[in-house]
PyMOL Python script that loads the backbone (N, CA, C, O; Angstrom):
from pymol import cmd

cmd.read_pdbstr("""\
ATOM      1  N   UNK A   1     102.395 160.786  -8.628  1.00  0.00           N
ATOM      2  CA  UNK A   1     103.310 161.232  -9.666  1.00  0.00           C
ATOM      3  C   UNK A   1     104.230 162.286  -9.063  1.00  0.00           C
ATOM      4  O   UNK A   1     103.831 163.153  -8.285  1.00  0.00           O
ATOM      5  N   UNK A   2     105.037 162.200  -9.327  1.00  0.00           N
ATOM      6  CA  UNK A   2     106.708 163.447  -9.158  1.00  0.00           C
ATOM      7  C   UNK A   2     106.624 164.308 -10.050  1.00  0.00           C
ATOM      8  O   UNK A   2     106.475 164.193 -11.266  1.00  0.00           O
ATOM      9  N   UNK A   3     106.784 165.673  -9.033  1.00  0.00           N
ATOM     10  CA  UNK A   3     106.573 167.021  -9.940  1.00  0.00           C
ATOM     11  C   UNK A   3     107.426 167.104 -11.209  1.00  0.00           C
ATOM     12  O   UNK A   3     107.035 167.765 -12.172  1.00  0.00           O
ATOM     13  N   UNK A   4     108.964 166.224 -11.222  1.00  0.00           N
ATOM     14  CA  UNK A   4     109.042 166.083 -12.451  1.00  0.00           C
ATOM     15  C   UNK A   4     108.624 165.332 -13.348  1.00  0.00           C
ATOM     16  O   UNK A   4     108.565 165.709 -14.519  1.00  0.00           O
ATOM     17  N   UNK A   5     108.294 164.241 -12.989  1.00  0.00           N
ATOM     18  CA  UNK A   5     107.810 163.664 -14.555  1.00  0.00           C
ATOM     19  C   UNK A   5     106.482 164.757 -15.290  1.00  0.00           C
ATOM     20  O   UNK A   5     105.882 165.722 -14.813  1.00  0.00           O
ATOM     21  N   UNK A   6     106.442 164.437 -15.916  1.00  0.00           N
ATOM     22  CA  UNK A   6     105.263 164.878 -17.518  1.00  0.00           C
ATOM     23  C   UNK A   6     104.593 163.629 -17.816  1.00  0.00           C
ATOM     24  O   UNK A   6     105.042 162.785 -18.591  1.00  0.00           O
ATOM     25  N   UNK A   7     103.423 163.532 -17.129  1.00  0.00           N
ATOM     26  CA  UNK A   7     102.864 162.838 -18.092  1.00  0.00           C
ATOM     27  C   UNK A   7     102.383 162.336 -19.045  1.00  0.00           C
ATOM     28  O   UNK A   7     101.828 163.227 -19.689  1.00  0.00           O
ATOM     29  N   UNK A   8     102.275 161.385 -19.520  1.00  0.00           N
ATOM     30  CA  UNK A   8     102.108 161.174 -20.819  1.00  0.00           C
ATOM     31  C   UNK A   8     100.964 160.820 -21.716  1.00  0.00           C
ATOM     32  O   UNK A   8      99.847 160.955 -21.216  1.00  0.00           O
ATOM     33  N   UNK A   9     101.027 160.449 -22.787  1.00  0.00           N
ATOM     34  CA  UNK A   9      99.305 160.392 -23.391  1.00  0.00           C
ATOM     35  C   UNK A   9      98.828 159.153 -22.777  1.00  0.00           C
ATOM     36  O   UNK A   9      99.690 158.419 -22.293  1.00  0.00           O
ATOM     37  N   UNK A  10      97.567 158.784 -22.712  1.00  0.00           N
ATOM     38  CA  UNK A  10      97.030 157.858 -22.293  1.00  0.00           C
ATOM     39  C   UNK A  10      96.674 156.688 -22.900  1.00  0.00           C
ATOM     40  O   UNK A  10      95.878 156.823 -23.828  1.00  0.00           O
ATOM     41  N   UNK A  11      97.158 155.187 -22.557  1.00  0.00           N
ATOM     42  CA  UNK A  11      96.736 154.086 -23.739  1.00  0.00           C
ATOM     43  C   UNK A  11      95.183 154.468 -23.735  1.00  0.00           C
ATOM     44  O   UNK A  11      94.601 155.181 -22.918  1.00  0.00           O
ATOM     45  N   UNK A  12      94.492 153.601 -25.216  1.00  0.00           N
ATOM     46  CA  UNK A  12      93.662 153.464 -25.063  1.00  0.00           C
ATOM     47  C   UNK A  12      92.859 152.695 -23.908  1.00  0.00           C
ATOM     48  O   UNK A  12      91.705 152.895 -23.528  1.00  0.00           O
ATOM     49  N   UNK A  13      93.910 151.647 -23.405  1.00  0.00           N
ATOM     50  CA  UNK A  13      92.848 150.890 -22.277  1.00  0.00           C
ATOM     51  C   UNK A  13      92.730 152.147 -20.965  1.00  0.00           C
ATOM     52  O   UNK A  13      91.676 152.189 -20.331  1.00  0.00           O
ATOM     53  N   UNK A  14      93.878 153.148 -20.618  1.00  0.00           N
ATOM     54  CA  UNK A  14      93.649 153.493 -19.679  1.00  0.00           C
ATOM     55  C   UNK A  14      92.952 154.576 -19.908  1.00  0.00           C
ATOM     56  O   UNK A  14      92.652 155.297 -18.956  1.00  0.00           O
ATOM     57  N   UNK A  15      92.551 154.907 -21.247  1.00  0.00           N
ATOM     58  CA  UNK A  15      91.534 155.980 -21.179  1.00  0.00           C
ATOM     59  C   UNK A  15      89.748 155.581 -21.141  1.00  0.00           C
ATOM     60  O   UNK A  15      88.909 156.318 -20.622  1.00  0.00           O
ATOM     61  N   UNK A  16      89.451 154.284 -21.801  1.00  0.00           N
ATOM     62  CA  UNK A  16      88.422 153.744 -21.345  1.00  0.00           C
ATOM     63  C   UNK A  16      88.322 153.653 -19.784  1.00  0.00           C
ATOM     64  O   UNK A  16      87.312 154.160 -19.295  1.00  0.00           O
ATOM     65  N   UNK A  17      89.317 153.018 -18.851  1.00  0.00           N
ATOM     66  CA  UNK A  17      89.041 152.655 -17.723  1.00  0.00           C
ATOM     67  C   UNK A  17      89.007 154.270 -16.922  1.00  0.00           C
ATOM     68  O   UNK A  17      88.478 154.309 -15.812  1.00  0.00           O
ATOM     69  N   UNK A  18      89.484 155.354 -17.418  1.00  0.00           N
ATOM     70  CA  UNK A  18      89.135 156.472 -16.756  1.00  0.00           C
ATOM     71  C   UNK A  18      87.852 157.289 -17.163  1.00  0.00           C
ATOM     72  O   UNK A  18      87.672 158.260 -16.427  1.00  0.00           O
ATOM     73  N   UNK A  19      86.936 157.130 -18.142  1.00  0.00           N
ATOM     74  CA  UNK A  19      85.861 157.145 -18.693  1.00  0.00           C
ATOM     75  C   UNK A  19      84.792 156.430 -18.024  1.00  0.00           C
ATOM     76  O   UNK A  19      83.629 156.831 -17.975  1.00  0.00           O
ATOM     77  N   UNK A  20      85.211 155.397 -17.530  1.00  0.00           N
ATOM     78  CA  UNK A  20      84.400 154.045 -17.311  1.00  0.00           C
ATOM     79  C   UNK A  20      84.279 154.857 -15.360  1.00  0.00           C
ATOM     80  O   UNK A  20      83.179 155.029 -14.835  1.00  0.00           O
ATOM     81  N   UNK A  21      85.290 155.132 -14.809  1.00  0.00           N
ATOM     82  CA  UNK A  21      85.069 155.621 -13.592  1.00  0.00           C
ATOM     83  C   UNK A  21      84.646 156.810 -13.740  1.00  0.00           C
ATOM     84  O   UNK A  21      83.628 156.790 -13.048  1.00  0.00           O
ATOM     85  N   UNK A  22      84.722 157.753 -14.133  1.00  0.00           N
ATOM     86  CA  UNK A  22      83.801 159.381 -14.668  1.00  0.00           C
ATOM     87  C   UNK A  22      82.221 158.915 -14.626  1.00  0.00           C
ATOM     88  O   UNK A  22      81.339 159.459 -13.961  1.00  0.00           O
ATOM     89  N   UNK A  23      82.070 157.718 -15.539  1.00  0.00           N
ATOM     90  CA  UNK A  23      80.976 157.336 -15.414  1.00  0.00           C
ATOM     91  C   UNK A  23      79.855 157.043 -14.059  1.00  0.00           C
ATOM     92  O   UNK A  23      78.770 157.510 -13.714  1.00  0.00           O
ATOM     93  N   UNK A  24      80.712 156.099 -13.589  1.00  0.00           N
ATOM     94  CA  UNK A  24      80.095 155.730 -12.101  1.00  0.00           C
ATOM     95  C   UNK A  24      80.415 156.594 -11.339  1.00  0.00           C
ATOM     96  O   UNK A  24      80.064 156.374 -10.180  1.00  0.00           O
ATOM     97  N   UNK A  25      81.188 157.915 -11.587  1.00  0.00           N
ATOM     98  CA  UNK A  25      80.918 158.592 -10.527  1.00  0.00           C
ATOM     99  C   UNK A  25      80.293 159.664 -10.113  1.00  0.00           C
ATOM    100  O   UNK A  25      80.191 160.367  -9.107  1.00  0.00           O
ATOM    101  N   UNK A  26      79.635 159.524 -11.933  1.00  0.00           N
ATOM    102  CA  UNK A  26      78.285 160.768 -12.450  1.00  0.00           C
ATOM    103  C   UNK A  26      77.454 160.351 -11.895  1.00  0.00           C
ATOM    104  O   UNK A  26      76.727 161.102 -11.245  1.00  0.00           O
ATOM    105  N   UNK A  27      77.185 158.642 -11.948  1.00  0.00           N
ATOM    106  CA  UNK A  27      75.852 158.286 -11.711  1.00  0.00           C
ATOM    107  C   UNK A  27      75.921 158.243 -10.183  1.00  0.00           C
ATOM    108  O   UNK A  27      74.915 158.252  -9.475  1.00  0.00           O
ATOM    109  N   UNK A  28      76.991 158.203  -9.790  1.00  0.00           N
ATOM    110  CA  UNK A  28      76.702 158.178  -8.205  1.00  0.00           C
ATOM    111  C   UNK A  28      76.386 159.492  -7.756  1.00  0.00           C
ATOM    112  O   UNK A  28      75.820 159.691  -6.682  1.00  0.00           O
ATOM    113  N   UNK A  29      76.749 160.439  -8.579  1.00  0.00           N
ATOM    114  CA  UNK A  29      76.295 161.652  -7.938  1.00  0.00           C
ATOM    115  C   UNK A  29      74.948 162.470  -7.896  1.00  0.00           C
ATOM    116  O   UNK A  29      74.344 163.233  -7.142  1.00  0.00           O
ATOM    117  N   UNK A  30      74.756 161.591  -9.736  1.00  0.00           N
ATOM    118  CA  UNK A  30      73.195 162.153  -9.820  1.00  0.00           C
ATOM    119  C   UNK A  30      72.419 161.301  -8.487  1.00  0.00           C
ATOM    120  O   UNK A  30      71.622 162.039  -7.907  1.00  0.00           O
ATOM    121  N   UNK A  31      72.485 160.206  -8.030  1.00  0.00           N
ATOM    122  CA  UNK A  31      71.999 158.992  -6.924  1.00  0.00           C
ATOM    123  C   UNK A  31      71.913 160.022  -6.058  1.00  0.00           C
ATOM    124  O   UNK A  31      70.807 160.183  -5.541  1.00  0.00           O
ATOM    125  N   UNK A  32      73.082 161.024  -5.655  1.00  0.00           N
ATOM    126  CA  UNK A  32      73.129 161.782  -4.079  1.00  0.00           C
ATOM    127  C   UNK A  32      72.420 162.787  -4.667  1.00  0.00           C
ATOM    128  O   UNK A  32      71.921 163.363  -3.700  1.00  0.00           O
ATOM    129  N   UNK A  33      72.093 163.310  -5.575  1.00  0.00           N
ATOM    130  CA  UNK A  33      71.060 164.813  -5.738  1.00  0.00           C
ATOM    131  C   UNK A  33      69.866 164.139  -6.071  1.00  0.00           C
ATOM    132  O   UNK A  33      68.979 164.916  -6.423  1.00  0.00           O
ATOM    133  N   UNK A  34      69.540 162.884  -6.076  1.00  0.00           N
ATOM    134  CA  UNK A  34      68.369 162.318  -6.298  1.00  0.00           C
ATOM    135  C   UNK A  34      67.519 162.441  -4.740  1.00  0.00           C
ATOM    136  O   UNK A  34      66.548 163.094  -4.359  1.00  0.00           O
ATOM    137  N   UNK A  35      68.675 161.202  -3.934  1.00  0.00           N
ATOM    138  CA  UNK A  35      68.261 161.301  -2.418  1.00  0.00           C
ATOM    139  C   UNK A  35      67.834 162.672  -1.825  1.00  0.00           C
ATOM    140  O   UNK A  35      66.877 162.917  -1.091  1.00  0.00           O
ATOM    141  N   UNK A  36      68.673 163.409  -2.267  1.00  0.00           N
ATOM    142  CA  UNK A  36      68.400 164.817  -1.384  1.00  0.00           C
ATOM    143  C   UNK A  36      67.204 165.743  -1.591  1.00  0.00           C
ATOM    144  O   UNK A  36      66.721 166.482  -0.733  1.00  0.00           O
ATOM    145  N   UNK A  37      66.734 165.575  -3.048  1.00  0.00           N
ATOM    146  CA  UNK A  37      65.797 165.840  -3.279  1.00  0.00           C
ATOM    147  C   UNK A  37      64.578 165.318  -2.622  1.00  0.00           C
ATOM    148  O   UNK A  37      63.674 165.976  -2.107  1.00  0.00           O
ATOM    149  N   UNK A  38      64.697 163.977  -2.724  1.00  0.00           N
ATOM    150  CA  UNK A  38      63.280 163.282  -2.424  1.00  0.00           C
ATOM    151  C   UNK A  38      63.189 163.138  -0.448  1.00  0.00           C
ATOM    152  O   UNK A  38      62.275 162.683   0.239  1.00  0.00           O
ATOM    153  N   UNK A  39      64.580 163.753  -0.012  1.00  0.00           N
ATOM    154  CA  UNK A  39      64.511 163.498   1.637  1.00  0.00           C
ATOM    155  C   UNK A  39      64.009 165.423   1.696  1.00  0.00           C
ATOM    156  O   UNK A  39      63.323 165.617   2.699  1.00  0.00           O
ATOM    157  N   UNK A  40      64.154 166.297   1.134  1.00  0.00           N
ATOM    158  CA  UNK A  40      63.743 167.586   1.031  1.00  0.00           C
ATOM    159  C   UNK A  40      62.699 167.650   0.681  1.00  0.00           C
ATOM    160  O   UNK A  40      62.045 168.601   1.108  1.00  0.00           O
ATOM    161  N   UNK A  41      62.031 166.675  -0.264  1.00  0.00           N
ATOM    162  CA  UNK A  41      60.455 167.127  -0.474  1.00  0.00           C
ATOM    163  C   UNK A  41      59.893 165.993   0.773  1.00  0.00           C
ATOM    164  O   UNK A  41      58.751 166.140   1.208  1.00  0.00           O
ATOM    165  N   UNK A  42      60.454 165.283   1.105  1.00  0.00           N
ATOM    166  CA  UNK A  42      59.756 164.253   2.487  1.00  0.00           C
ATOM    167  C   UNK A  42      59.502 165.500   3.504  1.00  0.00           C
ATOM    168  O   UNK A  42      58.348 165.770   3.839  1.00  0.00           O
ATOM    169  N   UNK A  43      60.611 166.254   3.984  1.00  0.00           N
ATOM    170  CA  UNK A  43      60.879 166.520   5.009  1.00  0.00           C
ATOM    171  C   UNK A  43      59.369 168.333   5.029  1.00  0.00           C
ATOM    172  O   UNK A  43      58.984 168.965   6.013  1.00  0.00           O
ATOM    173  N   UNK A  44      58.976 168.536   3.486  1.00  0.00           N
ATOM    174  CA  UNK A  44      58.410 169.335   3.126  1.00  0.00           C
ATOM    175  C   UNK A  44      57.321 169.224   3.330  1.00  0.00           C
ATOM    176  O   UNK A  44      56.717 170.053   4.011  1.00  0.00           O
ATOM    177  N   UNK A  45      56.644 167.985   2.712  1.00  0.00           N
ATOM    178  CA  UNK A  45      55.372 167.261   3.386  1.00  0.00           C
ATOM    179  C   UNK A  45      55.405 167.019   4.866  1.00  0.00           C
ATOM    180  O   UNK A  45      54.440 167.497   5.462  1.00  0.00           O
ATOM    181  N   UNK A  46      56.434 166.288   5.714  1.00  0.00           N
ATOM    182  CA  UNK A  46      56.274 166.390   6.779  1.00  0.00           C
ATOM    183  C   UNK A  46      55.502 167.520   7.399  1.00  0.00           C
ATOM    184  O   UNK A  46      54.399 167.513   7.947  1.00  0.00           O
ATOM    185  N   UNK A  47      56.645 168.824   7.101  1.00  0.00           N
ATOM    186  CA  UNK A  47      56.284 170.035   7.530  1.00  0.00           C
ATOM    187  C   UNK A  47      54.643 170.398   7.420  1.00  0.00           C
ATOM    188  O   UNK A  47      53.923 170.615   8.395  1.00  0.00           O
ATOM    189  N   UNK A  48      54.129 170.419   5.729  1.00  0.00           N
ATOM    190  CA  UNK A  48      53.261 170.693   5.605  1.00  0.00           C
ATOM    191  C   UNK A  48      51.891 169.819   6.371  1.00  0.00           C
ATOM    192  O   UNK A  48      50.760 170.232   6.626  1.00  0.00           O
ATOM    193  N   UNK A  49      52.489 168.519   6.595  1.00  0.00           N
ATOM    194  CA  UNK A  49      51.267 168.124   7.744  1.00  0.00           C
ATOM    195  C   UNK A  49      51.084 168.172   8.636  1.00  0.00           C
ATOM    196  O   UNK A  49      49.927 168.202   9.055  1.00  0.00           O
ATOM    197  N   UNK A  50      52.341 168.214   9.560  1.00  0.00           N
ATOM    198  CA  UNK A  50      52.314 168.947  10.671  1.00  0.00           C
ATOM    199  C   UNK A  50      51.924 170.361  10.969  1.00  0.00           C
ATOM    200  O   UNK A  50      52.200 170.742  12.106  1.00  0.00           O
ATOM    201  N   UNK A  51      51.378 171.153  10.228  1.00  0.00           N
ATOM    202  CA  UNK A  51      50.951 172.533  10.140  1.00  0.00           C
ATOM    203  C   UNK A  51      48.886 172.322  10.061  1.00  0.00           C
ATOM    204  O   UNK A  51      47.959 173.045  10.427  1.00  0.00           O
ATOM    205  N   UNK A  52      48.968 170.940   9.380  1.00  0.00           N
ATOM    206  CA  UNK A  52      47.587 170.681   9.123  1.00  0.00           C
ATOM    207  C   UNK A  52      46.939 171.014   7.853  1.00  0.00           C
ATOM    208  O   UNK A  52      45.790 170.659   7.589  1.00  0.00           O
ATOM    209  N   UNK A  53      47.912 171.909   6.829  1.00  0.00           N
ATOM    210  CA  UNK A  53      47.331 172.227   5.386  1.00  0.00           C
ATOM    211  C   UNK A  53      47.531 170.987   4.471  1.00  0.00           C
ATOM    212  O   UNK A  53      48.036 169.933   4.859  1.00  0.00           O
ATOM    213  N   UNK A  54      47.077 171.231   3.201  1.00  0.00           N
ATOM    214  CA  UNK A  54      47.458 170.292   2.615  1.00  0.00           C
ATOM    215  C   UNK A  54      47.901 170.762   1.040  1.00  0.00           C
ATOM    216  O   UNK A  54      48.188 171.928   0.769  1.00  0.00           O
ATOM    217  N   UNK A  55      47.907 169.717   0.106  1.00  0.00           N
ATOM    218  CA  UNK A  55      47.933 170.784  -1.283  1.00  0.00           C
ATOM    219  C   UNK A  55      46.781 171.380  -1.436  1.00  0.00           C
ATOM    220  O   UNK A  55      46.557 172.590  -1.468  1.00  0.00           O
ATOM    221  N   UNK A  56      45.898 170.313  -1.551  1.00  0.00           N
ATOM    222  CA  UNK A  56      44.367 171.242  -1.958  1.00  0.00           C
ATOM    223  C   UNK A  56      43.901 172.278  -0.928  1.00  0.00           C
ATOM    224  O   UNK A  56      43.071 172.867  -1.621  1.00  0.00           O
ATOM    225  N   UNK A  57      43.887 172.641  -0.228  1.00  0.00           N
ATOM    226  CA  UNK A  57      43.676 173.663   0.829  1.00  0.00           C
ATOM    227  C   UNK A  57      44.134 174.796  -0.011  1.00  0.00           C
ATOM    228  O   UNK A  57      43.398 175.703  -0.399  1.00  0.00           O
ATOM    229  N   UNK A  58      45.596 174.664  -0.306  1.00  0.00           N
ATOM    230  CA  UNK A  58      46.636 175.607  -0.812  1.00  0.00           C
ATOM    231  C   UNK A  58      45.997 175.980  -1.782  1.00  0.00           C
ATOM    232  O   UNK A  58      46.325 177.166  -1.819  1.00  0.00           O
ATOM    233  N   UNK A  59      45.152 175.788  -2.799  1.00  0.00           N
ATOM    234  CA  UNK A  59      44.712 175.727  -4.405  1.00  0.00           C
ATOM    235  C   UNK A  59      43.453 176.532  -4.512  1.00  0.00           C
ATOM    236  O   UNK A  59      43.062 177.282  -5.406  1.00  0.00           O
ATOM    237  N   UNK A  60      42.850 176.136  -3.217  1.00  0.00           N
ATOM    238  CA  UNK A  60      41.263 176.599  -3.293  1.00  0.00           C
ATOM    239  C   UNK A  60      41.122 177.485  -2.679  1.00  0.00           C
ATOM    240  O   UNK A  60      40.009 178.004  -2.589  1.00  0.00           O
TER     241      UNK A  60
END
""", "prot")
cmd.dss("prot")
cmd.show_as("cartoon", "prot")
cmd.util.cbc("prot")
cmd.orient("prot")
């Protein structure tokens, strides 16, 4: 878009189809804080077995 124009209101179709991408790009993001989580608690356990403790060790 050109700093002059003003844009304008949005049809309804193009406000669904910009809704519709907001969408998939929530869910793609919750997907990447999903991965990161579950490669951070991998990488946690790793750690913790390589040390030789375990949970229950930790508890008792």
């Amino acid at each position: 878009m050109e700093a002059n124009q003003v844009p304008g209101a949005l049809t309804d179709e193009e406000f669904d189809a910009m809704m519709r991408e907001f969408d998939i790009a929530g869910d793609w993001m919750l997907e990447q804080l999903a991965q990161r989580r579950r490669q951070a608690q991998a990488a946690a356990r790793a750690g913790r077995d390589a040390d030789g403790s375990s949970d229950e060790e930790e508890h008792t």
